[in-house]
PDB file of N, CA, C, O and CB in Angstrom:
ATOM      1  N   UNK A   1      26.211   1.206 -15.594  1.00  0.00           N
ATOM      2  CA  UNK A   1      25.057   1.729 -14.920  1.00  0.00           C
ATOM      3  C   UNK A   1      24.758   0.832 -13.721  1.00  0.00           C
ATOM      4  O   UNK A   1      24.773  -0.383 -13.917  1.00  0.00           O
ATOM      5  CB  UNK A   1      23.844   1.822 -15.881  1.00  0.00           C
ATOM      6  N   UNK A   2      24.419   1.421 -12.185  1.00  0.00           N
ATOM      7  CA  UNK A   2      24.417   1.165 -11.403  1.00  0.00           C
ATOM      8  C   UNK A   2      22.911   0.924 -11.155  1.00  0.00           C
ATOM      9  O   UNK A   2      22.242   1.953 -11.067  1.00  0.00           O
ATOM     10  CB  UNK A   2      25.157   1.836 -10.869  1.00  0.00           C
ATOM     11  N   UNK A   3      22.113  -0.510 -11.000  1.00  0.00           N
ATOM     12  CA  UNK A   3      20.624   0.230 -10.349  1.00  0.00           C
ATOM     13  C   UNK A   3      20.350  -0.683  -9.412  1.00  0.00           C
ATOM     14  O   UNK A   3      20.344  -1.893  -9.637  1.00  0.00           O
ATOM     15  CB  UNK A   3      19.175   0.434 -11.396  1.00  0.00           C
ATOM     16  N   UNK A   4      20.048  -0.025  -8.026  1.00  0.00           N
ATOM     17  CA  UNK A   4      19.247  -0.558  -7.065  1.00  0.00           C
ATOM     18  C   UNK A   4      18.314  -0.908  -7.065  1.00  0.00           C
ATOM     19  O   UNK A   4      17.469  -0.267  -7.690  1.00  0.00           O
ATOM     20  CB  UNK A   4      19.099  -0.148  -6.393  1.00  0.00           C
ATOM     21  N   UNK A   5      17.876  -2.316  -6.257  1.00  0.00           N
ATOM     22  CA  UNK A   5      16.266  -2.772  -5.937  1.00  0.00           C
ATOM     23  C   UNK A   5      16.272  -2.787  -4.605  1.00  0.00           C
ATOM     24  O   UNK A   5      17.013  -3.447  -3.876  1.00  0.00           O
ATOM     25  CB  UNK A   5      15.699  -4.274  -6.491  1.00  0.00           C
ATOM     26  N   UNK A   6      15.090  -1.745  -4.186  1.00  0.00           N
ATOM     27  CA  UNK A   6      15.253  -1.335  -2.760  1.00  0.00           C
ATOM     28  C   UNK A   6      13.810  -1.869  -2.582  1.00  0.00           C
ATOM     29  O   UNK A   6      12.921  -1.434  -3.313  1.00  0.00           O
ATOM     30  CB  UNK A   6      15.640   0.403  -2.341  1.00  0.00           C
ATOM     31  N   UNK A   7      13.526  -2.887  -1.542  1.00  0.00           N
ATOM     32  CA  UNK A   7      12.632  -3.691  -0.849  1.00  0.00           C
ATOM     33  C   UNK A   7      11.960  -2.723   0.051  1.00  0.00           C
ATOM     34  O   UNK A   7      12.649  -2.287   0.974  1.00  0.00           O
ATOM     35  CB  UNK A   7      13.301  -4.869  -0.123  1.00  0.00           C
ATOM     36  N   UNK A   8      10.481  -2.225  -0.076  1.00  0.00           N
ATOM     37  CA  UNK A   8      10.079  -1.667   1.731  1.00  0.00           C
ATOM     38  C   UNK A   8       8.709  -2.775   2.476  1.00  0.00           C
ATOM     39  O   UNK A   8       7.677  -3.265   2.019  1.00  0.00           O
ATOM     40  CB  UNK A   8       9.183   0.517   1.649  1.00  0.00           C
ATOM     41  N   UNK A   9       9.336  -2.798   3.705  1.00  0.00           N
ATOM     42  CA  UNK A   9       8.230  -3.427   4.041  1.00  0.00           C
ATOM     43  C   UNK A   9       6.277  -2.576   4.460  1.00  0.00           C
ATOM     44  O   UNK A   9       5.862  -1.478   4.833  1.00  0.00           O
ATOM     45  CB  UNK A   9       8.977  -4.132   5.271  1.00  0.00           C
ATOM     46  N   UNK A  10       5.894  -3.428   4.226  1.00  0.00           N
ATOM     47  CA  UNK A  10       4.522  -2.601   4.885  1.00  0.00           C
ATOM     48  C   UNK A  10       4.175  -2.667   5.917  1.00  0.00           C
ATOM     49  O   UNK A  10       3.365  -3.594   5.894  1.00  0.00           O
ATOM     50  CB  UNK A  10       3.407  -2.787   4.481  1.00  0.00           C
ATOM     51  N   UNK A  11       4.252  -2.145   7.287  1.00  0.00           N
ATOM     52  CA  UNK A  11       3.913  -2.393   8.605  1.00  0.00           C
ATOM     53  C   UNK A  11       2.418  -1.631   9.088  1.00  0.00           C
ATOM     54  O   UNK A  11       2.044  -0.458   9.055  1.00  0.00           O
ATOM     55  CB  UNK A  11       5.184  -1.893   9.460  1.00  0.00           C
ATOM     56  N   UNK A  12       1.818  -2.823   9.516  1.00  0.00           N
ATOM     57  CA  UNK A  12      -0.382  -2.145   9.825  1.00  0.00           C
ATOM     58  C   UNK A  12       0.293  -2.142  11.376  1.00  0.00           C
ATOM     59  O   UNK A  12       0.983  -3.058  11.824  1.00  0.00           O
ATOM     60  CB  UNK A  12      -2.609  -3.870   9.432  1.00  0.00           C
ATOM     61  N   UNK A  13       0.024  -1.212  11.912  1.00  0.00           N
ATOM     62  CA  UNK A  13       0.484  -0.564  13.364  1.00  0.00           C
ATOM     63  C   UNK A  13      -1.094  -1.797  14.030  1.00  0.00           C
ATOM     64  O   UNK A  13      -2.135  -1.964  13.394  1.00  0.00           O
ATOM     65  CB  UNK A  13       0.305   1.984  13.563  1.00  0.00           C
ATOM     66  N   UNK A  14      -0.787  -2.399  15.301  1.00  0.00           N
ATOM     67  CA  UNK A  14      -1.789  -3.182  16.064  1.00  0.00           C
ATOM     68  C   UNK A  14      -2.735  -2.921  16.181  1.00  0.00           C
ATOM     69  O   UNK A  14      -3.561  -3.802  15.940  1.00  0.00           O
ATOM     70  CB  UNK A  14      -1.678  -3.416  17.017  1.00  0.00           C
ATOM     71  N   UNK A  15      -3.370  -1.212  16.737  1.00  0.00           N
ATOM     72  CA  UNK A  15      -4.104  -0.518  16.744  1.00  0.00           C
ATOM     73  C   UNK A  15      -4.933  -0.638  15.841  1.00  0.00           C
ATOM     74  O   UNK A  15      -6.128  -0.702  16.129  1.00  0.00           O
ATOM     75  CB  UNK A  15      -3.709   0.331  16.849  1.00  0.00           C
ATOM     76  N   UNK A  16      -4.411  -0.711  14.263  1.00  0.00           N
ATOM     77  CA  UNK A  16      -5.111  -0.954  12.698  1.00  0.00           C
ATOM     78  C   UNK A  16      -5.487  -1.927  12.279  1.00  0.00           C
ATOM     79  O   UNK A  16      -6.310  -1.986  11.366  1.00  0.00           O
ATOM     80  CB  UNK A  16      -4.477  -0.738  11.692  1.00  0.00           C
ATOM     81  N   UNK A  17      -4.815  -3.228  13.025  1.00  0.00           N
ATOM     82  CA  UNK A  17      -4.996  -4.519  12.249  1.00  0.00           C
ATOM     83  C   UNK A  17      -6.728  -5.039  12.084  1.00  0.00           C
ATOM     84  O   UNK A  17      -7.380  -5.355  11.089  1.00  0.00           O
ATOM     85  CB  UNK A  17      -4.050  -5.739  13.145  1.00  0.00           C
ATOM     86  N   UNK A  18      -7.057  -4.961  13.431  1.00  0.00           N
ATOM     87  CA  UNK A  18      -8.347  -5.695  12.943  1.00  0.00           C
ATOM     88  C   UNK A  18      -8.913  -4.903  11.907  1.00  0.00           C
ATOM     89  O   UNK A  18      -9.304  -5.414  10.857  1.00  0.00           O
ATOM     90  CB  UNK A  18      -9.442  -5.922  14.063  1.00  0.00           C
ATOM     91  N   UNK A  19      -9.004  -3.255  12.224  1.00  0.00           N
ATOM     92  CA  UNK A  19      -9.578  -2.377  11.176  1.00  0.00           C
ATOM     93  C   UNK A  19      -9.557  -3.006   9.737  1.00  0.00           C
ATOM     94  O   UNK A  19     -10.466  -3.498   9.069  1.00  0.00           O
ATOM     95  CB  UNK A  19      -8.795  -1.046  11.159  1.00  0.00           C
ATOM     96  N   UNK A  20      -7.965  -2.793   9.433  1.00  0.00           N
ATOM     97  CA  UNK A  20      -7.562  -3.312   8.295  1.00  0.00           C
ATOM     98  C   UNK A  20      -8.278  -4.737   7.822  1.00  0.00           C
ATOM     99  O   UNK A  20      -9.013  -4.791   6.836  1.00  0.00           O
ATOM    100  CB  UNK A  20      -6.143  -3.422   8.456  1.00  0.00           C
ATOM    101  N   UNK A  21      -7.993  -5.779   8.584  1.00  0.00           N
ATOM    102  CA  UNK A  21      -8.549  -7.050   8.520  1.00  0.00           C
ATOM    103  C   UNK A  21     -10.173  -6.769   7.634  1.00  0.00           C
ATOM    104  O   UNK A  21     -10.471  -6.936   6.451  1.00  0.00           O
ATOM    105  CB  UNK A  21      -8.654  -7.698  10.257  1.00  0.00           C
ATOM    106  N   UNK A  22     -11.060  -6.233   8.936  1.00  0.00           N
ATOM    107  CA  UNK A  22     -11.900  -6.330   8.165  1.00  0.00           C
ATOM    108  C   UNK A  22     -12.697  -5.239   6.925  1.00  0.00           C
ATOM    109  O   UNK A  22     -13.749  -5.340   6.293  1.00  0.00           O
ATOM    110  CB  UNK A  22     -12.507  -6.727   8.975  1.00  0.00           C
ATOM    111  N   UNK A  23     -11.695  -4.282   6.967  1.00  0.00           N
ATOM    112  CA  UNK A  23     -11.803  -3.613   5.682  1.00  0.00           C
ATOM    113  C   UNK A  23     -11.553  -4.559   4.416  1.00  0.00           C
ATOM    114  O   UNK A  23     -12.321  -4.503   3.456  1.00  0.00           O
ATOM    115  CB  UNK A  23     -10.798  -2.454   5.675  1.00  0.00           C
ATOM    116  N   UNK A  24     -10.377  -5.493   4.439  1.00  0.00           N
ATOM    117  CA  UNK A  24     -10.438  -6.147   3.319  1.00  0.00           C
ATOM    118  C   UNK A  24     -11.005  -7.495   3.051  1.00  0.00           C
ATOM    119  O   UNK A  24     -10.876  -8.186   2.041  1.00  0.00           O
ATOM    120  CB  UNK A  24      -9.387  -6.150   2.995  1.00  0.00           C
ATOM    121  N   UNK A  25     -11.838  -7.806   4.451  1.00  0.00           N
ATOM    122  CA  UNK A  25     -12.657  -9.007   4.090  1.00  0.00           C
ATOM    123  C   UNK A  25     -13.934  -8.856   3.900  1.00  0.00           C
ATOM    124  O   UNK A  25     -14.670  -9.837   3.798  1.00  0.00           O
ATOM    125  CB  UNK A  25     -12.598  -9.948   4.953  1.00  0.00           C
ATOM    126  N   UNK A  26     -14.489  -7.310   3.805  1.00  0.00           N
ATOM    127  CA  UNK A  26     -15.599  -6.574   2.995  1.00  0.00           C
ATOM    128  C   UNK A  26     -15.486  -6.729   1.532  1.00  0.00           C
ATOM    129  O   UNK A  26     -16.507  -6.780   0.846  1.00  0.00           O
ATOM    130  CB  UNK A  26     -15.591  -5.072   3.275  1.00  0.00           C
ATOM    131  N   UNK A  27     -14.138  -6.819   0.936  1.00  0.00           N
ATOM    132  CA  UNK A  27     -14.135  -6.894  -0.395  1.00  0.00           C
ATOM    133  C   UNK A  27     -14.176  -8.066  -1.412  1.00  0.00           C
ATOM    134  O   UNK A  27     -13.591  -9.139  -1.261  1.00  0.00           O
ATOM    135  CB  UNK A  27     -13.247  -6.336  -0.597  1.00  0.00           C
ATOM    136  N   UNK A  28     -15.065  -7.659  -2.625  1.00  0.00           N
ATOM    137  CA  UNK A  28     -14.914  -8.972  -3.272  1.00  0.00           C
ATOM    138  C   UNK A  28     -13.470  -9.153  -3.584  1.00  0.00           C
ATOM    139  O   UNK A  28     -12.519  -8.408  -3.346  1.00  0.00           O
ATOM    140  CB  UNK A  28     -15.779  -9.103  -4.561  1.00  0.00           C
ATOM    141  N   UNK A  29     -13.543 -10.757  -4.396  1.00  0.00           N
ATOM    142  CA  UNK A  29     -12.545 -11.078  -4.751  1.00  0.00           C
ATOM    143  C   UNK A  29     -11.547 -10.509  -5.877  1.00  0.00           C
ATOM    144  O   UNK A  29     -10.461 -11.061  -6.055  1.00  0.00           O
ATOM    145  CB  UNK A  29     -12.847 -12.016  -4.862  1.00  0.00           C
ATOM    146  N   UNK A  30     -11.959  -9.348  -6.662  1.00  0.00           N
ATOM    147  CA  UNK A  30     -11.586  -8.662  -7.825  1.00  0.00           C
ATOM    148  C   UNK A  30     -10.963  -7.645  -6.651  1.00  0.00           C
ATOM    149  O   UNK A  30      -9.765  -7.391  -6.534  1.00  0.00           O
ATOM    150  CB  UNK A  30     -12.870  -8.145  -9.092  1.00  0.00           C
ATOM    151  N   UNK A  31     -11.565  -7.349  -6.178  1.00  0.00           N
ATOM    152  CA  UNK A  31     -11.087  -6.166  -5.696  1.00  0.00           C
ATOM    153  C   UNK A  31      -9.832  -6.219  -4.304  1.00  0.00           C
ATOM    154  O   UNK A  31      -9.110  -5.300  -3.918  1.00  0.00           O
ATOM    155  CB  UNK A  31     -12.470  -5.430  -5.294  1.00  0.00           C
ATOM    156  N   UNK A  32      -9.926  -7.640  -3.787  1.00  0.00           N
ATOM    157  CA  UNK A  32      -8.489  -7.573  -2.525  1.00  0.00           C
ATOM    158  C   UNK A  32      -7.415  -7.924  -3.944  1.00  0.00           C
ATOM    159  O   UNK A  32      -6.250  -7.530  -3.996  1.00  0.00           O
ATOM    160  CB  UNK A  32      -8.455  -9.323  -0.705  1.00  0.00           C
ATOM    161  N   UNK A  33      -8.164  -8.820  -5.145  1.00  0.00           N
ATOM    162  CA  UNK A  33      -6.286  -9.095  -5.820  1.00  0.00           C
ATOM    163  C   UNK A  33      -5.995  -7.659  -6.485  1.00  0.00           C
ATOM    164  O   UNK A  33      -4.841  -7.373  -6.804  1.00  0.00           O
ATOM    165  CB  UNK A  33      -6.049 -10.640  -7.462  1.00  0.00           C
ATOM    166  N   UNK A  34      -7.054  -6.763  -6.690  1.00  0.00           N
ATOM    167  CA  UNK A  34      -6.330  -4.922  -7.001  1.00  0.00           C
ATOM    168  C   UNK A  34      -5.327  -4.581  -5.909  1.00  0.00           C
ATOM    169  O   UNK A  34      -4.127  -4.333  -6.028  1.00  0.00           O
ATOM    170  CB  UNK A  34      -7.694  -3.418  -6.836  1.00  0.00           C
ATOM    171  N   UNK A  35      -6.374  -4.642  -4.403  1.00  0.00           N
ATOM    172  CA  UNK A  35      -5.177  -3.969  -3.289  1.00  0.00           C
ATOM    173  C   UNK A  35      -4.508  -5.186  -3.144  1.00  0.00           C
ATOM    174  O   UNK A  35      -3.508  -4.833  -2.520  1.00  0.00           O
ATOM    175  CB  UNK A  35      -5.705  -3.261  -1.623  1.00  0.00           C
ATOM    176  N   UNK A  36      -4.413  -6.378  -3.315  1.00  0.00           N
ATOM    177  CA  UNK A  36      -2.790  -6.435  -2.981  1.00  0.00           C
ATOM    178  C   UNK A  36      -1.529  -6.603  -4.213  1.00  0.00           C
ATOM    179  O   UNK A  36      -0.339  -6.794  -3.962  1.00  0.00           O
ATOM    180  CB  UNK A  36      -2.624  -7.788  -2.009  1.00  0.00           C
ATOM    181  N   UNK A  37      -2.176  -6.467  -5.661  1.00  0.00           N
ATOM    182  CA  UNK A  37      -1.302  -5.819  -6.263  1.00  0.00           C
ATOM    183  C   UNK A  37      -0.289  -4.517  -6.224  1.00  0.00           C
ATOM    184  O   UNK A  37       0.933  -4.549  -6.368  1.00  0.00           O
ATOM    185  CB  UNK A  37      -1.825  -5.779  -6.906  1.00  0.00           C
ATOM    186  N   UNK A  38      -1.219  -3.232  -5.963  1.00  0.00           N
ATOM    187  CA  UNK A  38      -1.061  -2.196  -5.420  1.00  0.00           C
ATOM    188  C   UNK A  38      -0.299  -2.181  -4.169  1.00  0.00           C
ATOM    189  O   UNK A  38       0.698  -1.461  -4.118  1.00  0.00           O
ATOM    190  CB  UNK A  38      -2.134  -1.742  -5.328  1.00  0.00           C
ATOM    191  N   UNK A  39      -0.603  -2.808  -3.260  1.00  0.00           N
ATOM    192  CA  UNK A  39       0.276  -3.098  -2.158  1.00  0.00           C
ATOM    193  C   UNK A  39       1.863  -3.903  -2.238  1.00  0.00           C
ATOM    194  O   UNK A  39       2.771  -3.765  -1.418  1.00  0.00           O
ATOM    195  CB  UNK A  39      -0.613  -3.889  -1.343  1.00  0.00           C
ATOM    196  N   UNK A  40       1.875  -4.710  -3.395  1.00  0.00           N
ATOM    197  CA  UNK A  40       3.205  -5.219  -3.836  1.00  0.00           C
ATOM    198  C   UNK A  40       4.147  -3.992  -4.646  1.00  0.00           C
ATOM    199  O   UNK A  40       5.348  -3.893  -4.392  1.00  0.00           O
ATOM    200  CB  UNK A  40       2.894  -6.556  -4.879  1.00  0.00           C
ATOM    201  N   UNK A  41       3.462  -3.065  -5.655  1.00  0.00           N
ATOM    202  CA  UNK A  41       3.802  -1.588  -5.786  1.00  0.00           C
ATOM    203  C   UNK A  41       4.327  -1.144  -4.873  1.00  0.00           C
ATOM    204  O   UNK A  41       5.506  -1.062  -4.530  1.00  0.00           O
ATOM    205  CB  UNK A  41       2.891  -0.768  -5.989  1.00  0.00           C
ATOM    206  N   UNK A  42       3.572  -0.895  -4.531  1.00  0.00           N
ATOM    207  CA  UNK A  42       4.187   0.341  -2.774  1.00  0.00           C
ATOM    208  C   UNK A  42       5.256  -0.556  -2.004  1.00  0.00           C
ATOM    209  O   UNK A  42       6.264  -0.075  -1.486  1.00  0.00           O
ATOM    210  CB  UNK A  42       2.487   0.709  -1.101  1.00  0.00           C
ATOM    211  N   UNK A  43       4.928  -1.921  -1.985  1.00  0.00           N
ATOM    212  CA  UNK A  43       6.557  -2.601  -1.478  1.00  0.00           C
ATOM    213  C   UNK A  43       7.789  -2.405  -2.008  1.00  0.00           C
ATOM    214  O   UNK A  43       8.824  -2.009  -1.473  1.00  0.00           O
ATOM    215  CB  UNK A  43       6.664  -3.961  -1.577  1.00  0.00           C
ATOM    216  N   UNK A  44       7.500  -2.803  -3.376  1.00  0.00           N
ATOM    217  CA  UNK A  44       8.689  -2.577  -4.020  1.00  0.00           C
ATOM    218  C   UNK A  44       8.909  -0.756  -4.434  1.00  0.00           C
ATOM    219  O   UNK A  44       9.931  -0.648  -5.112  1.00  0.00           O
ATOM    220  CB  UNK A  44       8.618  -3.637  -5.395  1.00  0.00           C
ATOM    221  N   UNK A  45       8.263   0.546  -4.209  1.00  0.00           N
ATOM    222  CA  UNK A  45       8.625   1.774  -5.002  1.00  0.00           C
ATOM    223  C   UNK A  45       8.974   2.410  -3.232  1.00  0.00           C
ATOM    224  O   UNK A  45       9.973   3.057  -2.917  1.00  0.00           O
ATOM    225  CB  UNK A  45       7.080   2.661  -6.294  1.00  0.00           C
ATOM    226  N   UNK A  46       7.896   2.015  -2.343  1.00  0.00           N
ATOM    227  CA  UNK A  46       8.158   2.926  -1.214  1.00  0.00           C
ATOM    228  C   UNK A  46       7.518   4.339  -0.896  1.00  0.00           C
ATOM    229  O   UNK A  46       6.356   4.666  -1.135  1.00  0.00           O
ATOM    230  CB  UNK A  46       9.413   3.148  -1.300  1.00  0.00           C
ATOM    231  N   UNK A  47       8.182   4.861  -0.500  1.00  0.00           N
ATOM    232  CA  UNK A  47       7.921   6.074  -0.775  1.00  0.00           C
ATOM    233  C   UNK A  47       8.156   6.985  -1.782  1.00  0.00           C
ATOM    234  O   UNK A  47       8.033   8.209  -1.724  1.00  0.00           O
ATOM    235  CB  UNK A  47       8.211   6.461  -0.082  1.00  0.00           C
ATOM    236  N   UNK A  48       8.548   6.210  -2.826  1.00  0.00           N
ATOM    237  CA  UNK A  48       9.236   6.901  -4.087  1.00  0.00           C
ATOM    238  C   UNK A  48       7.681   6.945  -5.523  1.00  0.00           C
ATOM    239  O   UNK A  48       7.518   7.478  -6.620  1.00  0.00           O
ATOM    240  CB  UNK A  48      11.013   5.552  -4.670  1.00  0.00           C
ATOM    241  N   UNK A  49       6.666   5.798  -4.357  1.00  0.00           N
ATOM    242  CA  UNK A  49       5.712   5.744  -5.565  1.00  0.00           C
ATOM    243  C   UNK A  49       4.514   7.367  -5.552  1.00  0.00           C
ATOM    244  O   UNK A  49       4.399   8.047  -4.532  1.00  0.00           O
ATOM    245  CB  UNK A  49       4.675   3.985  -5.318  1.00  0.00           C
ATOM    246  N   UNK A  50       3.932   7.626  -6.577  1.00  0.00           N
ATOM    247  CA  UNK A  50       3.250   8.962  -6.699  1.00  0.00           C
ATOM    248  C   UNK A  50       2.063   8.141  -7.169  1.00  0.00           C
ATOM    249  O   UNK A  50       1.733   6.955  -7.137  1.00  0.00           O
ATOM    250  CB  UNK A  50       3.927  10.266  -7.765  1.00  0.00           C
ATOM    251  N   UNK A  51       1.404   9.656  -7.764  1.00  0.00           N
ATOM    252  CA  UNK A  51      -0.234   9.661  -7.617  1.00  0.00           C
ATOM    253  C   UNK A  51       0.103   8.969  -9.059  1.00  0.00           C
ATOM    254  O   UNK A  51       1.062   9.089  -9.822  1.00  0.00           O
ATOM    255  CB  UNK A  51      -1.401  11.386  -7.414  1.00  0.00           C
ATOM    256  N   UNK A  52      -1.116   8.181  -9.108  1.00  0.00           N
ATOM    257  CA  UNK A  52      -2.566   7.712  -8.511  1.00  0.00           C
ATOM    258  C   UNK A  52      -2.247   6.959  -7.421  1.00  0.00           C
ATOM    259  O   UNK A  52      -3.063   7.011  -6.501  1.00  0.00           O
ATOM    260  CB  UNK A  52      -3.525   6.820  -9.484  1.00  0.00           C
ATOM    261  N   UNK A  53      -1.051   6.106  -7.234  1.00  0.00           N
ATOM    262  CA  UNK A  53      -0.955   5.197  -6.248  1.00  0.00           C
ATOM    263  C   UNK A  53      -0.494   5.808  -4.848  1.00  0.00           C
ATOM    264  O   UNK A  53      -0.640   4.997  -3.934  1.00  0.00           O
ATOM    265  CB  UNK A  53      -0.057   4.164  -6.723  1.00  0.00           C
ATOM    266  N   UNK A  54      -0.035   6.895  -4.506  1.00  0.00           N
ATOM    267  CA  UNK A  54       0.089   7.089  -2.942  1.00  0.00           C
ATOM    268  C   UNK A  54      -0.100   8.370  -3.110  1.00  0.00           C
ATOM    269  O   UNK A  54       0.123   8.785  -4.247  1.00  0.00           O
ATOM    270  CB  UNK A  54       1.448   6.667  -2.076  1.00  0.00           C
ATOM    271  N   UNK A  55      -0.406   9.039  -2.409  1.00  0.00           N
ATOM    272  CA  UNK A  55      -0.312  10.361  -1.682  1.00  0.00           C
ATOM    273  C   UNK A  55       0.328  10.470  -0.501  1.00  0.00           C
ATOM    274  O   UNK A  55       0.238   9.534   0.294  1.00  0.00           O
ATOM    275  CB  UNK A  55      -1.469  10.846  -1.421  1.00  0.00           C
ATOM    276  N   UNK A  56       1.190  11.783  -0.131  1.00  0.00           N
ATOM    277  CA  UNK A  56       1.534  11.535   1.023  1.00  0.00           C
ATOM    278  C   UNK A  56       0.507  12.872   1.551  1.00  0.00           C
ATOM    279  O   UNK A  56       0.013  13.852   0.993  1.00  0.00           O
ATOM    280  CB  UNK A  56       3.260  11.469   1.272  1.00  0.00           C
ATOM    281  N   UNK A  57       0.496  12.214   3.168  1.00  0.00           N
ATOM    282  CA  UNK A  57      -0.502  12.967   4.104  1.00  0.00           C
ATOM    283  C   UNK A  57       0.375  13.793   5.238  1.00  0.00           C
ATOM    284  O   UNK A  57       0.135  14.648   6.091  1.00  0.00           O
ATOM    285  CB  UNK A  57      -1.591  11.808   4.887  1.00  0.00           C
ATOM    286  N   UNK A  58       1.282  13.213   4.868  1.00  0.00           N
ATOM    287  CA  UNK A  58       2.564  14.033   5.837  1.00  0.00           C
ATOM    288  C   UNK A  58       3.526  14.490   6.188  1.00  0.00           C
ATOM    289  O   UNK A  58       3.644  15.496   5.488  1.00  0.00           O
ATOM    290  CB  UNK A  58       2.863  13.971   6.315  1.00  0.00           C
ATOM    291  N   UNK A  59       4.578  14.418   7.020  1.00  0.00           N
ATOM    292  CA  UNK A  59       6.235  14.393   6.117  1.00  0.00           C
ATOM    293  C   UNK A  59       5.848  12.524   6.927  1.00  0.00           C
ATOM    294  O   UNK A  59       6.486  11.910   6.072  1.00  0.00           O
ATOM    295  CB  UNK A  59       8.381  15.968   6.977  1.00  0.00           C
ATOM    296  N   UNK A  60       5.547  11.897   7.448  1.00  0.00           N
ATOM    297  CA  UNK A  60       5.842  10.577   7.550  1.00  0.00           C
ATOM    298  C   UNK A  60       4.775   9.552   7.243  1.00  0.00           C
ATOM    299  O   UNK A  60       4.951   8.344   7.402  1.00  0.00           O
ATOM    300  CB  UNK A  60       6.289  10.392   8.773  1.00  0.00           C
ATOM    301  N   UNK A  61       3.803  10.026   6.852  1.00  0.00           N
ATOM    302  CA  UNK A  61       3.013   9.436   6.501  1.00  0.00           C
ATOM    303  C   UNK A  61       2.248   9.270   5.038  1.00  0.00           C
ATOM    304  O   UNK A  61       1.816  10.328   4.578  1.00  0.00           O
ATOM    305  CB  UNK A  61       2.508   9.709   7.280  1.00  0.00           C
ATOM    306  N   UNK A  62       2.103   8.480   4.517  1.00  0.00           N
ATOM    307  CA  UNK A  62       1.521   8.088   3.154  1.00  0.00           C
ATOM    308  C   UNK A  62       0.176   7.229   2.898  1.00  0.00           C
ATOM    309  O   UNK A  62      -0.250   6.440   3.741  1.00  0.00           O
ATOM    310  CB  UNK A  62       2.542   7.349   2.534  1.00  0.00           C
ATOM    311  N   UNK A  63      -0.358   7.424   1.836  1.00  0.00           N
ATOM    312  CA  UNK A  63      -1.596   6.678   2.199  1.00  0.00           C
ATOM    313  C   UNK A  63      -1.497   6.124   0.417  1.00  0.00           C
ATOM    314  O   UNK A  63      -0.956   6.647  -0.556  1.00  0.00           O
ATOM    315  CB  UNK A  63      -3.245   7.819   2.925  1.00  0.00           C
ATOM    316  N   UNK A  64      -2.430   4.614   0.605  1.00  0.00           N
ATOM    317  CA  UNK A  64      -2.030   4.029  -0.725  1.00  0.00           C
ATOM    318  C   UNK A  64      -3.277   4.587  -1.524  1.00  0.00           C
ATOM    319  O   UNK A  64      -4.246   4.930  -0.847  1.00  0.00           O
ATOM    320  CB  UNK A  64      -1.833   2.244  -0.754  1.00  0.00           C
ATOM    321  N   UNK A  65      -3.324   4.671  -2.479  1.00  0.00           N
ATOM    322  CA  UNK A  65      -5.042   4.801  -3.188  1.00  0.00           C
ATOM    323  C   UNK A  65      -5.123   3.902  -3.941  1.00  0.00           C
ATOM    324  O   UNK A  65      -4.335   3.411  -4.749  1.00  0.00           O
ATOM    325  CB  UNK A  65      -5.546   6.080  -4.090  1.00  0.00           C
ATOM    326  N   UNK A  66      -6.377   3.635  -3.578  1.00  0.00           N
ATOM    327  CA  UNK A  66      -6.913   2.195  -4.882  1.00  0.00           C
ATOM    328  C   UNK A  66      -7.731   2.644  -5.419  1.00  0.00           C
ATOM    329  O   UNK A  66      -8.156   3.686  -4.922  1.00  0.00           O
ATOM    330  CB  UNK A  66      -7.567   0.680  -4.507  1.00  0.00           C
ATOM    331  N   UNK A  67      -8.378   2.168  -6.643  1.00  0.00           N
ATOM    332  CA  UNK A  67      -9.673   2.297  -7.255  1.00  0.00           C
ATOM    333  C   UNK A  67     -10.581   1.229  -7.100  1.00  0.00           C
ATOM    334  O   UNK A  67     -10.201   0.090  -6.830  1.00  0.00           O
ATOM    335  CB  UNK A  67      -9.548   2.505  -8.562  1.00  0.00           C
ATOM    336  N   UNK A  68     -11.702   1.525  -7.248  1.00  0.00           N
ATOM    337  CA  UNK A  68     -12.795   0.399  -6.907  1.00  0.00           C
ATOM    338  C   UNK A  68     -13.319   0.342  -5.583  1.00  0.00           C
ATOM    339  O   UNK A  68     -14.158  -0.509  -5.288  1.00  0.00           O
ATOM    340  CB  UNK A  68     -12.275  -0.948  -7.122  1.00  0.00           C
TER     341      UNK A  68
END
């Protein structure tokens, strides 16, 4: 049996960063180590991960979902 570990990176387009930035420095501390658990998910599944954790919004676009 053959199995791949396929790495994706996460890229915040420039436009997003500060957004992003301070979207997650609104959050307590329980809640950035959820999203960046979740965000190590989606690194390692890609686009291969499903609901609850991503939805896709497009044919190229995906969005992560968190709770909390």
């Amino acid at each position: 049996m053959l199995i791949l570990f396929v790495e994706y990176e996460i890229i915040i387009p420039d436009e997003f960063e500060s957004e992003f930035k301070k979207f997650v420095n609104k959050l307590d501390k329980a809640s950035r180590a959820r999203l960046s658990k979740e965000i190590d998910i989606l690194e390692k599944h890609g686009v291969r991960l499903e609901m609850p954790y991503s939805k896709r919004i497009n044919s190229q676009l995906w969005e992560l979902r968190t709770s909390g």
